[in-house]
VOGU-3710 file (C-alpha; in Angstrom, 3 decimals, decimal comma):
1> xxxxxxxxxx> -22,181/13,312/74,624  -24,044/13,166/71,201  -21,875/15,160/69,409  -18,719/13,375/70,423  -20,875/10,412/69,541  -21,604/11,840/66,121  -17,889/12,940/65,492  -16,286/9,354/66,248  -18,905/7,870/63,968  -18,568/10,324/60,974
11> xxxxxxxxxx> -14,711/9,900/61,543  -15,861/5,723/61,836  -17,590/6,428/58,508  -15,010/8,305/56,410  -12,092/5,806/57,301  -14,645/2,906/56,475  -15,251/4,552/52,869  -10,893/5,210/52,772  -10,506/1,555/53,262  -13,500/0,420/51,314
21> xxxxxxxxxx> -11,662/2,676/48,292  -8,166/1,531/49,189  -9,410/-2,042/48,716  -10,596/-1,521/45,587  -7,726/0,282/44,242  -5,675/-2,856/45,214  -8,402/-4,793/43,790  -7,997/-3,501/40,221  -4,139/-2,844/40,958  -4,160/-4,524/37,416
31> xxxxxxxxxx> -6,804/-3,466/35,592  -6,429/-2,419/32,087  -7,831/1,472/32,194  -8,751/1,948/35,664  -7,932/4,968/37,286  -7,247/4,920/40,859  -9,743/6,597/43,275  -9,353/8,547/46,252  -11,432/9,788/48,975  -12,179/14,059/49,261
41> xxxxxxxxxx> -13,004/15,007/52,572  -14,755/18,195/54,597  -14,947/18,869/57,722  -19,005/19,315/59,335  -19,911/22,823/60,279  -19,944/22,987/64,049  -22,432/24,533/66,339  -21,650/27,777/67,785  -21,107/27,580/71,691  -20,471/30,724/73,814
51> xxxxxxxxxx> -17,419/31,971/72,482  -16,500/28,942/70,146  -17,240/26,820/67,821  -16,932/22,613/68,399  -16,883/20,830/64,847  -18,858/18,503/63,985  -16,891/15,937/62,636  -16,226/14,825/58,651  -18,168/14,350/55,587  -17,175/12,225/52,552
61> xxxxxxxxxx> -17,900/14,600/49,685  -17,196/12,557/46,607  -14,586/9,425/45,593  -13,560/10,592/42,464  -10,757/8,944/40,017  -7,122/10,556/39,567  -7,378/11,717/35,617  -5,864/14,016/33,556  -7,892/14,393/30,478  -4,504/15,890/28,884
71> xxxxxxxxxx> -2,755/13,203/29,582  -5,550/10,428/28,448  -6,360/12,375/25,070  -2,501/11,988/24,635  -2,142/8,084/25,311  -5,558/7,949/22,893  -3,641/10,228/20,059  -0,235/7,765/20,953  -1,956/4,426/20,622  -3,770/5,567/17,532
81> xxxxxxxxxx> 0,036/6,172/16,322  1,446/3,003/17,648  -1,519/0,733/16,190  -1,114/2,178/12,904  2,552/1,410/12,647  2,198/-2,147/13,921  -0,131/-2,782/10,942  1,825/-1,169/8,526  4,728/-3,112/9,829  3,037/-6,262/10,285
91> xxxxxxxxxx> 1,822/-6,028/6,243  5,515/-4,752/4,591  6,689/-7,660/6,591  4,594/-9,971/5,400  4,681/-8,116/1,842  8,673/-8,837/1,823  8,368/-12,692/3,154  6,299/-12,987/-0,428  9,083/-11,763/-2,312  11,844/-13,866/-0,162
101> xxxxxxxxxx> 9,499/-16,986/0,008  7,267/-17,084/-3,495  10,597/-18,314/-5,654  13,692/-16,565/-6,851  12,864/-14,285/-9,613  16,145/-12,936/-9,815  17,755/-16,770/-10,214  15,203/-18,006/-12,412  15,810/-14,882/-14,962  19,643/-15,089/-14,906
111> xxxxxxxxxx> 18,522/-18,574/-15,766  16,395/-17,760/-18,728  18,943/-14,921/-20,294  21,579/-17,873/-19,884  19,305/-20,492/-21,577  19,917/-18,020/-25,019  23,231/-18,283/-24,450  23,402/-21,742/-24,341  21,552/-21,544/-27,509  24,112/-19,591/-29,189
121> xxxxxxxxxx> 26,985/-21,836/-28,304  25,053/-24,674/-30,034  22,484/-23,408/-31,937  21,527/-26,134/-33,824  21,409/-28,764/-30,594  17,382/-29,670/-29,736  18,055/-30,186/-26,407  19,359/-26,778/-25,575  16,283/-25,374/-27,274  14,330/-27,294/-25,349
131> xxxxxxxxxx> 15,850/-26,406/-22,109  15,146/-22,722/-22,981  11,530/-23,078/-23,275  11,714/-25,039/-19,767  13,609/-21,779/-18,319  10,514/-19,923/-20,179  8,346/-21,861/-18,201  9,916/-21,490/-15,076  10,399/-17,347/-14,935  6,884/-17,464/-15,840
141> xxxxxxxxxx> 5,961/-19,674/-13,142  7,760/-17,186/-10,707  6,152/-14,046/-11,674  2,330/-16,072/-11,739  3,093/-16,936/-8,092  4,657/-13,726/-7,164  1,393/-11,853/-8,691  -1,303/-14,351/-7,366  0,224/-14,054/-3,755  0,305/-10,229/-4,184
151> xxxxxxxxxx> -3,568/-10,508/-5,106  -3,671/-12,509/-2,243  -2,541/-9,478/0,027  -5,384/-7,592/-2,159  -8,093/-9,690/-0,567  -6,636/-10,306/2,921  -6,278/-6,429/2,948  -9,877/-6,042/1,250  -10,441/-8,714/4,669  -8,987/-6,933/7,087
161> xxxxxxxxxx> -10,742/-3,069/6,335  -13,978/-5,235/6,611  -13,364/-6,331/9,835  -12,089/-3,263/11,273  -14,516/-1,270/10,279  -16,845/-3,618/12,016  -14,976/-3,467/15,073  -15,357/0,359/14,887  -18,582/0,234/14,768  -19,051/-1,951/17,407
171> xxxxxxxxxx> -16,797/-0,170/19,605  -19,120/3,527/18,835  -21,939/2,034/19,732  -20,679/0,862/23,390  -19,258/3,844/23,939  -22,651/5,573/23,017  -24,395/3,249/25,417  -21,916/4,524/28,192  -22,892/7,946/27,241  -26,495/7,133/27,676
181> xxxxxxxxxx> -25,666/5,474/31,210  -23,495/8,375/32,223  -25,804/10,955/31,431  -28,332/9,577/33,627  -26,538/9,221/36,538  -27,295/11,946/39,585  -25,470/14,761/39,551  -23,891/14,033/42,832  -22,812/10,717/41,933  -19,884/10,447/39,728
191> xxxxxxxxxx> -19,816/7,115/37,495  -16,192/6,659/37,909  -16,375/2,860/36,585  -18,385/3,858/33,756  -16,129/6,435/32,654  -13,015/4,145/33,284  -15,086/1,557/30,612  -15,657/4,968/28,384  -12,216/5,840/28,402  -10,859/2,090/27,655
201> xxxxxxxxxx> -13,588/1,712/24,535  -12,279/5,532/23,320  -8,707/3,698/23,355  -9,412/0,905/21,914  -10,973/3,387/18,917  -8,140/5,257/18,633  -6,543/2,155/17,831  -8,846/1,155/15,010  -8,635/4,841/13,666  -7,862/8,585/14,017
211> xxxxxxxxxx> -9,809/10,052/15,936  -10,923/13,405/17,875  -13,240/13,764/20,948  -14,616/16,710/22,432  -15,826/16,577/26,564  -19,855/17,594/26,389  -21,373/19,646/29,569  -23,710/16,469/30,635  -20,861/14,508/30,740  -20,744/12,826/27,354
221> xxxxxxxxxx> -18,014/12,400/24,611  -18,821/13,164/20,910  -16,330/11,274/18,843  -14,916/12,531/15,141  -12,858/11,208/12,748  -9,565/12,260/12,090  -11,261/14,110/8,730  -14,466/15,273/10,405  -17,017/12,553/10,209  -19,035/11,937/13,430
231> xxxxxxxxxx> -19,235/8,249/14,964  -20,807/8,704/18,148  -22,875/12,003/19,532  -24,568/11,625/22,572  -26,423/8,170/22,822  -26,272/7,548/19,018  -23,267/6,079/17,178  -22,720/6,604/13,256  -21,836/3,584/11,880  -19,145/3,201/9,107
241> xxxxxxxxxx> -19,823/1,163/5,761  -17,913/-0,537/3,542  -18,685/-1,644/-0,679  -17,012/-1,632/-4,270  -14,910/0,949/-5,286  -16,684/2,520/-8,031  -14,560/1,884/-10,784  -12,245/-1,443/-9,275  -14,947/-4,195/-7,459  -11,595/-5,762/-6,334
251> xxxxxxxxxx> -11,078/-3,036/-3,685  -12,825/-2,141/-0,888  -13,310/1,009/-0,023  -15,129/3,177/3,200  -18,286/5,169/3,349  -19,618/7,531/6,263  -22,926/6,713/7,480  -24,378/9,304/4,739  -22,730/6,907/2,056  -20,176/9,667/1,184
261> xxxxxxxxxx> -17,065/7,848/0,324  -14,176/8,552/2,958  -11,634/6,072/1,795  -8,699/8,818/1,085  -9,965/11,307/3,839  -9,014/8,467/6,564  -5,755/8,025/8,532  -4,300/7,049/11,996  -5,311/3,511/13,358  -5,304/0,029/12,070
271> xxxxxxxxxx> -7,744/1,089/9,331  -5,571/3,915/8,169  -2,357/1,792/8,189  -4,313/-0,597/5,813  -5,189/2,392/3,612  -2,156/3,630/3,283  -0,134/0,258/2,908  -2,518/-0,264/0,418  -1,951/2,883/-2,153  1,408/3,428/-0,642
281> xxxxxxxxxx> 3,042/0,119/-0,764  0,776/-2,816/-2,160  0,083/-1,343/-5,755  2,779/0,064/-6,102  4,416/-3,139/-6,003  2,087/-5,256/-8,007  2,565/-2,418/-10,312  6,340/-2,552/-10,878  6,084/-6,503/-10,640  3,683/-6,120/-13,508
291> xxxxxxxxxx> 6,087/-3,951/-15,505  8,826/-6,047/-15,206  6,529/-8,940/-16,401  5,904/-6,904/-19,346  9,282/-5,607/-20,086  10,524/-9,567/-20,613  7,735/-10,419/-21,957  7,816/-7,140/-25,032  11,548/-7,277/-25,395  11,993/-10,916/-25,767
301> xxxxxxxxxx> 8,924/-11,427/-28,217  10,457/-8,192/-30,078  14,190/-9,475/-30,896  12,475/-12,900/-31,498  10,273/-11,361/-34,365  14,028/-10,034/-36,008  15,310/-13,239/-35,933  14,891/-16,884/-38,030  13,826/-19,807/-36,377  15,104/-23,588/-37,321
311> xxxxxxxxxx> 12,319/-23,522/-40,190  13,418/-20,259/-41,561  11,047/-17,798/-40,680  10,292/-15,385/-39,055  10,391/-15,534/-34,811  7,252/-15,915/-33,372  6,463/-14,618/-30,022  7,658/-17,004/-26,466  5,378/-15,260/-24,426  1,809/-13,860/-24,280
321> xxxxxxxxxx> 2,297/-9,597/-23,457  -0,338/-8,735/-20,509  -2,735/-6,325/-22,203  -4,090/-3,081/-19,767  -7,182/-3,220/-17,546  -9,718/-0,531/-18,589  -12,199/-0,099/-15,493  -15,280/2,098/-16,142  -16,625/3,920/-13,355  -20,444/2,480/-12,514
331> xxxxxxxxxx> -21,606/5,896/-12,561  -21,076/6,449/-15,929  -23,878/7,459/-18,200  -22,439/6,627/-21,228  -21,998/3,801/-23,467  -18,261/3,925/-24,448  -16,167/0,893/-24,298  -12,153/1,912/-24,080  -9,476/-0,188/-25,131  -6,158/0,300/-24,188
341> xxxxxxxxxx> -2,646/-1,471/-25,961  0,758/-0,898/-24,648  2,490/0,774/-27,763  6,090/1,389/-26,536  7,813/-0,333/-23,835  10,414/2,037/-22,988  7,830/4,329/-21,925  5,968/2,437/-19,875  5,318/3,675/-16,522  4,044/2,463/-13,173
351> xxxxxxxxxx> 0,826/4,799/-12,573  -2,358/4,458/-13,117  -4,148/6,400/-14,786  -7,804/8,146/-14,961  -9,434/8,918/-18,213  -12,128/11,104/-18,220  -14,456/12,770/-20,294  -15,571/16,674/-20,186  -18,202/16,552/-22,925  -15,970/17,926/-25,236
361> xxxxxxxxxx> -12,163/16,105/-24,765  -10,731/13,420/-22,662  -8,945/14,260/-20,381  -5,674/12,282/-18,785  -4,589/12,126/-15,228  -2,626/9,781/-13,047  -3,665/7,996/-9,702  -1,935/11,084/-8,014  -3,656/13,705/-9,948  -0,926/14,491/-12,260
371> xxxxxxxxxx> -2,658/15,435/-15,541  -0,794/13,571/-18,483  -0,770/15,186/-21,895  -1,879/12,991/-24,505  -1,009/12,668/-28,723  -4,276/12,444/-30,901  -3,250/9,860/-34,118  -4,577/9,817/-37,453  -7,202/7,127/-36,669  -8,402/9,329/-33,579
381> xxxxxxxxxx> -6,863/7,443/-31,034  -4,632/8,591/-27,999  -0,989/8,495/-26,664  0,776/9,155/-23,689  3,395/7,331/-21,898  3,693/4,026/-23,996  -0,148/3,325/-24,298  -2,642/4,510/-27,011  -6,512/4,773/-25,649  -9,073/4,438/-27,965
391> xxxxxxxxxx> -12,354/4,394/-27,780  -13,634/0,639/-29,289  -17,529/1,142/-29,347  -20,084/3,766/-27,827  -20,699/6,970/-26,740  -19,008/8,487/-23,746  -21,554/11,133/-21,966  -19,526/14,199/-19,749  -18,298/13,196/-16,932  -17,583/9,361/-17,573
401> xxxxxxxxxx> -14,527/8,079/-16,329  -12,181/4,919/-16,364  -9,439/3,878/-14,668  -6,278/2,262/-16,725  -3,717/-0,131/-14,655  -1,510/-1,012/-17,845  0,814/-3,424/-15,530  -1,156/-4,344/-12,013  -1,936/-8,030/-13,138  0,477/-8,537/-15,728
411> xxxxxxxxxx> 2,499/-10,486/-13,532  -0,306/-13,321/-13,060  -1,286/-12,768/-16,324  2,079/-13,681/-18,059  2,339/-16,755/-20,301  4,228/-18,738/-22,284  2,813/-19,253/-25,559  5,605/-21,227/-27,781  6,246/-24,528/-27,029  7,562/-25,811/-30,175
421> xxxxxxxxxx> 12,190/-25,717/-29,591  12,269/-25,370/-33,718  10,378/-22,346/-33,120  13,381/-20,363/-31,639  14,709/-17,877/-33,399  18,496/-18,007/-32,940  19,631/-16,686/-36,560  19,741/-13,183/-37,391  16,971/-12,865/-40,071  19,217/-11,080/-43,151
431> xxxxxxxxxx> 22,517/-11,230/-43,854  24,713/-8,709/-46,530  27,077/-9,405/-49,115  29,707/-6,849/-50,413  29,868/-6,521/-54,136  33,268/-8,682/-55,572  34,203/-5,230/-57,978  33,995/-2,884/-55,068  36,584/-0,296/-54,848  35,808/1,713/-51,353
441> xxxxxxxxxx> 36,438/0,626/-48,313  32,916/0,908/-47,172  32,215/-2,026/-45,187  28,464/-3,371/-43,123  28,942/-2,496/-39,469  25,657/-3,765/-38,876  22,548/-5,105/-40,385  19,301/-4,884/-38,199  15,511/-5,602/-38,163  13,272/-2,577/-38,005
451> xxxxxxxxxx> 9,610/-3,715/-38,143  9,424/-7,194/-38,930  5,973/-6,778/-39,983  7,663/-5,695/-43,393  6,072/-8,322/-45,604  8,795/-7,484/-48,041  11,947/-8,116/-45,251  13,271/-11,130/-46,379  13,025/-10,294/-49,922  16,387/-9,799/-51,682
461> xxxxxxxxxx> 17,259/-5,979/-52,240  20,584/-4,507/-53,250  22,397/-1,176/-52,202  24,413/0,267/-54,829  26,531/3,439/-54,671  26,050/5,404/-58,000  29,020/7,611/-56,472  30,627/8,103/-53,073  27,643/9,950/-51,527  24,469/8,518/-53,114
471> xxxxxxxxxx> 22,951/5,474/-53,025  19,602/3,337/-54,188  18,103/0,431/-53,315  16,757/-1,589/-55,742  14,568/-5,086/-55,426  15,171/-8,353/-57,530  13,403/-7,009/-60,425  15,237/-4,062/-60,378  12,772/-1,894/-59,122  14,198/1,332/-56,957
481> xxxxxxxxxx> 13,041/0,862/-53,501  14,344/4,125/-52,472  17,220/6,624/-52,774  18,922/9,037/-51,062  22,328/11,450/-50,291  24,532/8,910/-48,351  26,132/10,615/-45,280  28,507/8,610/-43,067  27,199/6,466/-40,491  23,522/7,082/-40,891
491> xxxxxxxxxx> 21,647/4,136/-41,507  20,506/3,228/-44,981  16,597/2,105/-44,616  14,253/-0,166/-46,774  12,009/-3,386/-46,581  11,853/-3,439/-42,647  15,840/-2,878/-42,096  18,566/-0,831/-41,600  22,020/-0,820/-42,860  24,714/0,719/-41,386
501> xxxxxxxxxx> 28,257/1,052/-43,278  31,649/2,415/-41,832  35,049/3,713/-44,230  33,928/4,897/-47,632  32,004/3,563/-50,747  32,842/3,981/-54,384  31,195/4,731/-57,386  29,505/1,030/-58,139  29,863/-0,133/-55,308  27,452/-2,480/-53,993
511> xxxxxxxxxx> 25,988/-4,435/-50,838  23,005/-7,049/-51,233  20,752/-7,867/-48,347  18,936/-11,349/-48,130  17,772/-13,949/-45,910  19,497/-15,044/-43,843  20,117/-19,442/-45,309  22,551/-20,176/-42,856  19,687/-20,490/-39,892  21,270/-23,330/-37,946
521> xxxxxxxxxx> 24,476/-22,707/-37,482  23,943/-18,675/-36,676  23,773/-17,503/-33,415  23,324/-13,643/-33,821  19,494/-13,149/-32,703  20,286/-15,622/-29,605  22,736/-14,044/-28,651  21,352/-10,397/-28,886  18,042/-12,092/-26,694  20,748/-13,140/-24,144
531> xxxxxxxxxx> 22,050/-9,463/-24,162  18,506/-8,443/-23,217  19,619/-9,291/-19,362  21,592/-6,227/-19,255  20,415/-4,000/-22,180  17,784/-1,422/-21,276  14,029/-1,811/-21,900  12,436/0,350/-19,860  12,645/4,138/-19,209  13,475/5,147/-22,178
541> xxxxxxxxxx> 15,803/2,266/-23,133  17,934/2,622/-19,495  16,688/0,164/-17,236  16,737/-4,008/-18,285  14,472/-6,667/-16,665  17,034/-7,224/-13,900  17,314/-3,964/-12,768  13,632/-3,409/-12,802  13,123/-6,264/-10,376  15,974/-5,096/-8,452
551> xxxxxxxxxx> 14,354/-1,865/-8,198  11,159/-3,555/-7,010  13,246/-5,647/-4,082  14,589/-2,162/-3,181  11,600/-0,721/-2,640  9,981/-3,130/-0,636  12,800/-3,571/1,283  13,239/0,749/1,933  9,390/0,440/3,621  9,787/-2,238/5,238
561> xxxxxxxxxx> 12,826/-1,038/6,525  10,916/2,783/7,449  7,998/0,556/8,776  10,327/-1,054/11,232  11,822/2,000/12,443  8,927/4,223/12,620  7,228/1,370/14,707  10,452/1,527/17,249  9,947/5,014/17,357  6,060/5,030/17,648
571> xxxxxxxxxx> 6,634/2,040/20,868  9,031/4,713/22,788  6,450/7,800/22,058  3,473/5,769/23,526  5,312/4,135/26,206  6,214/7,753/27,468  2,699/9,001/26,848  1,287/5,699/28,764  4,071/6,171/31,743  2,531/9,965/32,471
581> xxxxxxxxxx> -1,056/9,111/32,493  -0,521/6,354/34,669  1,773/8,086/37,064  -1,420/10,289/37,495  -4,093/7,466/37,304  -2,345/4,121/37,810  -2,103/2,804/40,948  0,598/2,164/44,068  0,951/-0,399/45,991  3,433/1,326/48,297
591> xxxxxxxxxx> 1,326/4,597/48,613  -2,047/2,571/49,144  -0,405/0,617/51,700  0,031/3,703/53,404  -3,483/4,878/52,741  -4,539/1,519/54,650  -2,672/1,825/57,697  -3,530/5,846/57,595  -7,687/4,717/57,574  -7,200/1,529/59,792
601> xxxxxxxxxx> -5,334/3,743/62,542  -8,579/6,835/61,442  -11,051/3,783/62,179  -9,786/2,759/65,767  -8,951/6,266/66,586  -12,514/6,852/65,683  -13,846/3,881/67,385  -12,182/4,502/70,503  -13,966/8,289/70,747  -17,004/6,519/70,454
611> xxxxxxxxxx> -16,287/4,117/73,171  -15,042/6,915/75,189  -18,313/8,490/74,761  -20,362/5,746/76,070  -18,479/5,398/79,172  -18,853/8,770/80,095  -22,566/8,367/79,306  -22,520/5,686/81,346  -20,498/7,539/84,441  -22,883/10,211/84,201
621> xxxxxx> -26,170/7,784/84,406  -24,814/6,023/86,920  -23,820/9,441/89,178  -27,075/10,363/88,365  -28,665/7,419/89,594  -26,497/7,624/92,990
//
């Protein structure tokens, strides 16, 4: 009678644990990161009787947790994915909103190229002047707010690294706390809701960043970033730190918990899509905005120094041209100061650039790496890509190092400097006369402004042919200004200009260059400013103003188009990942309602041996009695 007695109440027991589990599987039916548990069973070793063997009922050897560590390291690696593209998608979003939403840049410069042209058709009018320097004002205003809300994005990214790296620290140090917890559980006793917490805090990692994890044999997980560092081991996390970056204190940048700096070794997570938005995206465009700012800005003051205002002189600049920022690393040893110039427009690039110093030579290189060869001047300086580098006062010590963005904050920089509608120079600055004896047919195709520095420009010169292939040029006094063979449609060059004839001269013949005196009621220079909207300024005279921007649109627009997609694609990937984990670990309602009818019928079948045991006991007691 005992044994039966012991079999109906281990089978009593092992359907009371089945529906105790059931229960709670239905329980967390939706709990974020639970895995669903299920009961493993053995049968007791019976006692040997005669020639068999009666078993001795059931034991409940463990409830463990359907899991797949395959499957889990892949939702981890997927969501690490997935976060990463939301991010990135979430900033190029909000990067092209700025560009839709901060003003029309492309309206208000077809505005400002049209203002010239308004100028020409009436170049003496006041009012039309004045309306220029309002369209001045109001393209400036555009790229200001366009650059400030771009520096905006700086700080909210320089924000958001903060706080994630916060939360990743935060996160590592729960998850080393779990590892403590589960390390000091009994080796029969597996912490199944620990490791379900473990597993959710390793996810919500892997969204914050790349990471790896490796299984240790006392049951803890030793986390890695996606580049090596370690950020929890054991019971300890490592915690991640951010500061300056050494040469830019605008830009925040990560450091392990040795104070190594990790910023470009990082990727995968929220932190990584900020990283990479960042070099990738952000200045890059605050770059090319900058460039465009600079392009109006160089162009425009440089056909308004070749031109004569209402007064009769000279053009002076309509805007104020963004100068470079020079950054100096803080671990330099030196005591050189470097000043950097933009020098030639058409060359100006987008990079950035790193100049260094090896004891002996500086050294050029961009943001990429790519090492830029550099022209030494006369006066010592250096040139490469439009800028000259110089070194203003100091020493530089080996190994010092600066960082030159010639266009990232041009763009808020930009400013309009005249403000005075006389000021506009509309009228070319010279103007030629042909000799009344000539003979040839030579006549002045064009007549055009060189360096209008020349403090001898507007002074009168004349060009005269002392036979049908050789020329001098001679001031008011008389004086020869230079001479040379005359060859067909190559410019003839003196004072600042350059003359260019077409058809033949003849022996005498002459041209005379002056000042222009017919200032108000010439049009050339405005006109040749309002050209400016299509005529090429940048790479090597091919790309205007317009097309710069436009280029600048089109990129934004390409990643925020790529960010979109790759986020679609990124959704699917972890959805799929998520769907086979949880087919292994999530739970069903149809299949545990099956479990509980399975253990409610195990429990009454089990109950009913044990009443069936006590009758007989109680038969035999009573037969005994009898």
């Amino acid at each position: 009678m005992a044994n039966m007695l012991n079999i109906g109440v281990s089978g009593l027991n092992a359907a009371q644990v089945g529906l105790n589990t059931v229960g709670n599987n239905l329980a967390n039916l939706n709990t974020d990161g639970y895995s669903r548990q299920t009961v493993v069973q053995s049968e007791v070793i019976g006692q040997a009787d005669g020639r068999f063997t009666i078993g001795g009922g059931v034991n409940v050897d463990s409830v463990q947790r359907e899991y797949s560590s395959y499957l889990t390291t892949a939702v981890w690696q997927q969501n690490s994915s997935l976060q990463r593209a939301t991010t990135y998608n979430d900033l190029n979003t909000t990067l092209n909103n700025i560009l839709t939403g901060s003003g029309n840049l492309q309206g208000a410069l077809d505005d400002f190229y049209g203002a010239f042209s308004t100028v020409a058709n009436s170049a003496g009018s006041s009012s039309s002047r004045t309306a220029l320097l309002g369209s001045a004002g109001s393209v400036t205003a555009v790229f200001n707010t366009l650059g400030q809300q771009l520096s905006s994005q700086q700080s909210q990214v320089n924000s958001q690294i903060s706080n994630t790296v916060n939360s990743v620290n935060d996160t590592a140090s729960k998850i080393a706390a779990l590892n403590a917890q589960i390390r000091q559980s009994p080796p029969d006793q597996v912490p199944n809701a620990l490791l379900d917490q473990r597993d959710g805090l390793v996810k919500t990692l892997s969204g914050q960043l790349g990471v790896s994890t490796v299984a240790e044999t006392d049951g803890t997980i030793s986390i890695y970033t996606s580049s090596g560092q370690s950020l929890v081991s054991g019971n300890k996390s490592f915690a991640l730190s951010t500061g300056n970056n050494v040469y830019d204190p605008g830009q925040t940048d990560l450091f392990d918990s040795a104070g190594n700096d990790i910023t470009a070794k990082l990727s995968g997570g929220s932190l990584g899509a900020l990283l990479d938005y960042r070099n990738n995206v952000l200045n890059p465009a605050q770059n090319q905005l900058g460039q465009a700012a600079i392009a109006l800005s160089s162009s425009i003051n440089a056909q308004q120094a070749k031109g004569l205002d209402a007064n009769g002189n000279l053009g002076q600049p309509i805007f104020s041209t963004p100068t470079p920022n020079v950054l100096p690393s803080t671990k330099n040893t030196g005591t050189a100061a470097i000043s950097a110039s933009i020098t030639d427009v058409s060359k100006l690039t987008t990079s950035d650039y790193n100049l260094s110093y090896d004891g002996t030579a500086w050294n050029l290189r961009t943001s990429t790496g790519r090492s830029v060869p550099m022209t030494t001047n006369p006066d010592g300086s250096f040139s490469a890509d439009g800028l000259t580098f110089s070194v203003a006062s100091g020493t530089a010590q080996a190994g010092d190092s600066y960082v030159i963005q010639p266009t990232r904050n041009a763009a808020t920089s930009l400013s309009v400097v005249q403000t005075d509608p006389t000021k506009i120079a509309a009228a070319a600055a010279l103007t030629t006369t042909a000799g009344t004896t000539n003979n040839g047919n030579a006549t002045v195709s064009s007549i055009k402004v060189t360096d209008p520095t020349n403090a001898a420009l507007l002074s009168n010169a004349k060009v005269t042919f002392t036979s049908a292939t050789a020329y001098q040029v001679t001031d008011s006094s008389g004086n020869v200004l230079s001479s040379g063979t005359y060859t067909p449609g190559q410019p003839i060059t003196a004072n600042g200009w350059s003359l260019t004839l077409t058809g033949t001269p003849g022996a005498n013949d002459s041209f005379s260059v002056a000042a222009n005196s017919n200032g108000l009621n010439d049009n050339s220079n405005a006109l040749a400013m309002a050209a400016l909207a299509d005529g090429g300024v940048l790479d090597g005279g091919k790309t205007s103003v317009l097309a710069s921007y436009g280029n600048l649109t089109t990129f934004v627009g390409t990643a925020g188009s790529q960010a979109a997609s790759n986020l679609s694609t990124q959704t699917s990937l972890y959805n799929q990942a998520a769907g086979a984990q949880q087919s292994v670990s999530g739970v069903n309602m149809d299949e545990e309602a099956a479990n509980m009818v399975k253990y409610q019928q195990a429990y009454q079948a089990s109950a009913q041996i044990i009443t069936t045991a006590q009758t007989i006991f109680a038969s035999l007691l009573q037969a005994v009695q009898g």
